[in-house]
N, C-alpha and C positions, 0 to 999 in steps of 0.2 A: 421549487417555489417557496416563497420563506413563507412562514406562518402568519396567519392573519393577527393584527394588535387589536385590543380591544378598542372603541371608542371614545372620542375623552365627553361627547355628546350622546348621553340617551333621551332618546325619546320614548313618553310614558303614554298610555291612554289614562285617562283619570276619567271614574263612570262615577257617577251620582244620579238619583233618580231617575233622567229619562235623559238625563246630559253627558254627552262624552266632549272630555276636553283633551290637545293633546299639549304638551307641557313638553320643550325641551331643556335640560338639566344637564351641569355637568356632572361625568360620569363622577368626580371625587366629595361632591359637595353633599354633605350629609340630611337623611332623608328630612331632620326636623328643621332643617330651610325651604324645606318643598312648603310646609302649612301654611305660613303666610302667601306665595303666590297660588294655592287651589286657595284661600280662601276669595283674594283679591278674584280670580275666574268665575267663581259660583257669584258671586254677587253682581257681577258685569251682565250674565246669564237668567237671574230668578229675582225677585221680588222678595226674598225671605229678608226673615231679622237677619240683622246684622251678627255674623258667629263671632270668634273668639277665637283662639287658637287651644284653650283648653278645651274647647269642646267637639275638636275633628281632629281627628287619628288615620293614618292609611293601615291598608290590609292588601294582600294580595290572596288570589286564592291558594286553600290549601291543595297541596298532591301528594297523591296516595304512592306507594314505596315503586311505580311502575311508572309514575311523570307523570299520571293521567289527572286532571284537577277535579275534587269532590265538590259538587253541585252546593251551594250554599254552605260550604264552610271557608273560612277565611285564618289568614294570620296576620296579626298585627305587626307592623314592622317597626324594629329597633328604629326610635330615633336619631341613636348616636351611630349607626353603620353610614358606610355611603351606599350612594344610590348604586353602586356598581356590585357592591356587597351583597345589596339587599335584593334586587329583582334584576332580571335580564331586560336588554334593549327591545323596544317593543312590548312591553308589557304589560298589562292591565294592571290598575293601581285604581283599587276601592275608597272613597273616600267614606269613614262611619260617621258619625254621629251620635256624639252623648245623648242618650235617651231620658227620661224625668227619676227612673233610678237612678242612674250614676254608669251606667255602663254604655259601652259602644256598640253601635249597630248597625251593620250597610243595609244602606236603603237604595238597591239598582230595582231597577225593571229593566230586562234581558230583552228584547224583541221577539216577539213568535218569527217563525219561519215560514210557516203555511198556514193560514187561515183557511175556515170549511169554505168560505166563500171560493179560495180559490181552487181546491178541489173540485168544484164543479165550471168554474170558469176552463181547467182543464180537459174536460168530458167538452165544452163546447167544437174547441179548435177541431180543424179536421186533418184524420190522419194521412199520411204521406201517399199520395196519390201512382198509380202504376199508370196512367193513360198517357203520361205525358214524355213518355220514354218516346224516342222515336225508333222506327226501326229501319234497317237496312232496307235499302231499295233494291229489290230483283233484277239479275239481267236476265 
């Protein structure tokens, strides 16, 4: 079977606050062409000011020397790499936000998974019943 080729299409997830966008790019085109279309996204999406292109940066998260991604640390990614360089297909792509110091910052909100609410909404359901087994008829 010959070896699979990479894609000349990735597709990205782009998170920002509470917005996931998915953005497809070619795989050669360098990541600082992405800024102008997430900016043109978030604004089709949110009411904010109008950004700028100096003031959003991507990040992917950081991973630690086992591939597993560390909980709120991030890497900025080289503008000048291509997208194929810089992140794999499918991949969550942070957008930051210059903050009133001068520096960058992701602003996601992640979804819970379980709320207390439904911890008890599970105590409701009922468990897997034995009566309704039938059984064999006697000769």
């Amino acid at each position: 079977m010959p070896p699979r080729r990479d894609p000349k299409q990735y597709t990205l997830s782009l998170r920002t606050h509470k917005t996931l966008i998915y953005l497809s790019v070619p795989a050669t085109s360098p990541i600082s062409s992405l800024i102008p279309r997430v900016i043109s996204a978030i604004h089709q999406f949110s009411d904010s000011k109008k950004l700028v292109p100096k003031d959003v940066a991507l990040a992917k998260a950081k991973r630690n020397e086992r591939r597993q991604v560390v909980p709120g640390e991030y890497e900025l990614l080289d503008g000048t790499k291509s997208v194929k360089d810089s992140v794999g297909n499918w991949e969550s792509v942070y957008v930051m936000f210059r903050d009133p110091d001068g520096n960058f910052k992701v602003v996601v909100t992640l979804p819970q998974t379980l709320d207390d609410d439904d911890d008890a909404a599970m105590d409701l359901l009922p468990g897997p019943s034995t009566s309704s087994k039938r059984k064999a008829p006697s000769s």
